[in-house]
Steps between C-alpha positions, in 0.01 A plus 500: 500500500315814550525828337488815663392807235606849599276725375525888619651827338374860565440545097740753491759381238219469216365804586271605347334168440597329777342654828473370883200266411629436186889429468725392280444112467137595364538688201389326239766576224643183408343384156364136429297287305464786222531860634310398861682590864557321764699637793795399704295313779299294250817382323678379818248371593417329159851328524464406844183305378713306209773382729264414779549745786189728482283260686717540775624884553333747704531878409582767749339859409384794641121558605508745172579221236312257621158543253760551195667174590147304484426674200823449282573132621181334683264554825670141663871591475639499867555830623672646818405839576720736645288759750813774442797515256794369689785399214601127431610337854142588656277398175728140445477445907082544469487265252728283648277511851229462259600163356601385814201598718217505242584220248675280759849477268746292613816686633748273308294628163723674253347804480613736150456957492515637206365855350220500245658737231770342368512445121649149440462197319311143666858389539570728761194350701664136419832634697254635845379162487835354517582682878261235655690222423860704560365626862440163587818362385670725632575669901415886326232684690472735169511420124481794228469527157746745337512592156814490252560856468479594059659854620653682753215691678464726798180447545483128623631342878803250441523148625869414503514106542829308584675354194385150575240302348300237685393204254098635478656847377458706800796687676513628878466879507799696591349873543273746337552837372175751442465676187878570384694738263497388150848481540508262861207327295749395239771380740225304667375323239863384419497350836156278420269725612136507470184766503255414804181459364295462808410177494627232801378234679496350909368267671172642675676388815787771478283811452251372745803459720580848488213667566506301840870615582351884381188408820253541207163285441542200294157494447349662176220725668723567847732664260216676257387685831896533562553654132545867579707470703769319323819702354480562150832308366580274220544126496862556403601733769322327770530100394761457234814679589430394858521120359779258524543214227308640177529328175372663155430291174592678191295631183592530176157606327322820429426705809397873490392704779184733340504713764548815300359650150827467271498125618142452443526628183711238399314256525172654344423317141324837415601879575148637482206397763249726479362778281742696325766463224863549481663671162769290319767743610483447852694188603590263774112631632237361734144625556280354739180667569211431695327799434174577271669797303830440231829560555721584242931490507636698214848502380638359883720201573600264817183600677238354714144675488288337722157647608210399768254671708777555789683737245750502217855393431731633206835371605837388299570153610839463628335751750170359576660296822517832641101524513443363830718760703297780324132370528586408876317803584148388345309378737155538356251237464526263205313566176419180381474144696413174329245325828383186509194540297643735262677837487461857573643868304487822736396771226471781726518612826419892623481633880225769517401776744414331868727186523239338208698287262410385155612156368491365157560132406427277227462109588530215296328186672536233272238235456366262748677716772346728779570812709381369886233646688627758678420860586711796550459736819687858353370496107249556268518263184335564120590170278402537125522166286707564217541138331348187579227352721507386904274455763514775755347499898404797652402457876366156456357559206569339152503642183674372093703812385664599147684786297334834546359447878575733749485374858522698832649386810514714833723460779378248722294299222599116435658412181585278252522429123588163299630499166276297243743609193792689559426847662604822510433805735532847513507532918439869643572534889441771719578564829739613794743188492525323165701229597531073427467469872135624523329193391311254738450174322199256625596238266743409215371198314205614257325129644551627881362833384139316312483286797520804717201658286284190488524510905412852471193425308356221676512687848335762301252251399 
C-alpha cells in the first residue's frame, strides 16, 4: 500500500506562530524525551516508521514548505510539489499522476490519504493499514476511517454508516453530514455515527480513472504544467460525495484534531515554552514564546499568550478558533522560516526616502550546512559573524571566517558561506526590492560549489 501525506495550511489558525511557510503541523510544541519538541509532522511520521508505512508514502506540499519538510523529517522523504495552492482533490490527483507516471505504481495498488496533523495513537495507523486488505475484499471504490465520536461536536463532518456490520468490522456508508449542531450531533451519534478524519483509501485505478473522464493528463508533469489551471475544490466535494459504494472502518482510539490553540493546549505536557513566567494565580494558562524578551501573565486565567516575530496573541481559549477570520487580513511576509540548512528571524525591516529598503535578519546555519552560491541583482548585503566558525566564498575566492568578522557583499557579487560549527548572522540588506525571489543560485551542493572553484583556478593557472 502507499500512503499519500497531505501537507498544506495557510498558517493562519496558529497565528502567530504558524505562518504561510511555516504552518501548523511544524510547531514544535509537543514535549518528549525530557522537556525536548518535536512537531506534528515528525510524530506522524515517527509512527508511520513503527508500523511500516513511511518507506512507502509520498508527501504533497506547497513550494513554501518544502525546505522545512527536509529539515524536520529528512532530505530523501518523497515529496510532490504543488506549483499553486489548489485544496485536496488537485494535491491527492498530483500525487496520484505522480505514482502512476513517475514511480510506475500499479493501478490495482491500494493507495491510503491521510493529513499529517492528527494527534493519535500507533493504533490508529494499525486500522489505515487494515483498508488494503478490506478494498480488496471487497467491490468499494472508497474506504474511510471514522472516529467514535467521545462528544457531540459541531466542529467535525459526520459519516453515518448503515446499521450492519460486515464480519472484518466495516459497514457500507449511508450519507454524510458537514459540521452539525451540537444538538443534530447528538442525534447522530445515536444513530452510529462517526467524525471524518480525512483519511481513505482507492485503488490508484479509480482516481486515475477520473481524471481521464474530467479530459485531464494522467501523466505527473502534463498535469504540473496543467496545475493552474485546475479548480480549487476539495477531495470530498469533488470525489467522495460523487461516489457510489463507500465503506468506512470504525475507530475507537484517541483522535484529536490540533488544528486550533485551546486544542493544542491540551495536549502540551508543559504551559510555558519560552522566556517568561506565569504567577500561581493565573490558571488553566499557556505561554509559548519564541521571542528574545520575557513575557509575564499576572493574575489571568483560560488564556493563550503566544508570541513570534509575525506578532503577538493574548486570547481566552474557548475563543482562540476565532483567530483565523481576524488575521485573514495579514498578508505580510513571514518572520521566521526554518530552511533546509537552518533557520532565519526578520528583526527589522524600514522603507526609507527613494524606494530604498532596509532589511534585518539573523540566520542560524547549523553545522556542516551551506548557503549556495548565488548572487542577488536588487541588494546590498553586510553579514557580521556573531557565533561560530564557517568557510565563506566571495567571487571565487575562499576564505575561514569566525565571531566578530564583518563581511561585505554587493549586488552582483557571488556568494557563499559553510558552517564549520553552528553559525549565526546578523544579515543587513539594502536595496530597492528586498525580496526571497532575488537570488540566482550557481550551485547548491558545497562539493559542486569546490569543484566549481578548483575549475576556476586551474583555467586561471
Amino acid at each position: 500500500m502507499k500512503t499519500i501525506l497531505l501537507s498544506g495550511g495557510s498558517g493562519k489558525r496558529l497565528w502567530p506562530l504558524s505562518n504561510d511557510a511555516r504552518s501548523k503541523q511544524f510547531l514544535k510544541v509537543l514535549e518528549y524525551d525530557n522537556r525536548k519538541y518535536k512537531s506534528m509532522i515528525q510524530r506522524v511520521w515517527e509512527q508511520l516508521s513503527n508500523v511500516g508505512l513511511a518507506e512507502t508514502s509520498v508527501i504533497a506540499t506547497s513550494k513554501s514548505q518544502v525546505d522545512i519538510l527536509q529539515t524536520q523529517l529528512n532530505e530523501e522523504i518523497d515529496i510532490v510539489i504543488e506549483p499553486v495552492r489548489r485544496d485536496t482533490f488537485p494535491a491527492i490527483a498530483l500525487a496520484a499522476t505522480y505514482l502512476h507516471s513517475m514511480k510506475k505504481t500499479p493501478l490495482d495498488e491500494i493507495v491510503s490519504v491521510l493529513p499529517v496533523d492528527s494527534y493519535v495513537k500507533d493504533t490508529f495507523f494499525e486500522k489505515i493499514k487494515q483498508l488494503e486488505e478490506i478494498i480488496k475484499n471487497s467491490n468499494a471504490k472508497l474506504a474511510l476511517v471514522g472516529v467514535e465520536p467521545t462528544y457531540p461536536s459541531s466542529k467535525y463532518g459526520y459519516i453515518i454508516p448503515y446499521s450492519r456490520m460486515h464480519n472484518n468490522g466495516y459497514s457500507e456508508v449511508d450519507y454524510f453530514i458537514e459540521k452539525p449542531s451540537e444538538t443534530q450531533a447528538s442525534t447522530l451519534i445515536k444513530k452510529g455515527a462517526l467524525w471524518n478524519c480525512g483519511v481513505f483509501a482507492f485503488r490508484l485505478g479509480h482516481i486515475i480513472s477520473i481524471l481521464e473522464k474530467k479530459g485531464l493528463p494522467t501523466k505527473y508533469q502534463e498535469l504540473l504544467e496543467k496545475y493552474q489551471t485546475l479548480p480549487k475544490i476539495s477531495f470530498d466535494y469533488e470525489v467522495v460525495e460523487k461516489t457510489d459504494n463507500i465503506i468506512v472502518l470504525p475507530y475507537e482510539g484517541y483522535w484529536k484534531d490540533l488544528g486550533t490553540w485551546n486544542t493544542l493546549t491540551e495536549e502540551m505536557a508543559t504551559n510555558r515554552i519560552g522566556r517568561g513566567v506565569i504567577s500561581e494565580d493565573s490558571e488553566n494558562v499557556h505561554l509559548i514564546n519564541e521571542l528574545d524578551i520575557p513575557i509575564t501573565v499576572l493574575g489571568a486565567s483560560n488564556l493563550v499568550v503566544a508570541a513570534s516575530p509575525d506578532g503577538i496573541l493574548v486570547s481566552d481559549k474557548e475563543s482562540s478558533p476565532k483567530i483565523k477570520d481576524l488575521v485573514d487580513s495579514f498578508n505580510d511576509r513571514p518572520m521566521y522560516e526554518e530552511r533546509r540548512w537552518g533557520w532565519y528571524r526578520v528583526l527589522d525591516y524600514t522603507k526609507l526616502e527613494g524606494e530604498k529598503e532596509v532589511l534585518t535578519k539573523r540566520i542560524g546555519i547549523l553545522a556542516g550546512k551551506n548557503l549556495s552560491y548565488q548572487l542577488h541583482d536588487y541588494r546590498d548585503e553586510v553579514w557580521t559573524i556573531i557565533k561560530g566558525e564557517g568557510e565563506f566564498i566571495l567571487n571565487n575566492k575562499l576564505q575561514n571566517v569566525r565571531s566578530g568578522d564583518v563581511l561585505k557583499i554587493r549586488s552582483g557579487d557571488k556568494h557563499a558561506i559553510r558552517a564549520i560549527s553552528d553559525l549565526e548572522i546578523i544579515e543587513v540588506q539594502t536595496g530597492s526590492q528586498l525580496i526571497e525571489e532575488d537570488i540566482v543560485r550557481l550551485f547548491t551542493d558545497w562539493k559542486d560549489i569546490e569543484v566549481y572553484l578548483l575549475n576556476e583556478k586551474n583555467k586561471i593557472q
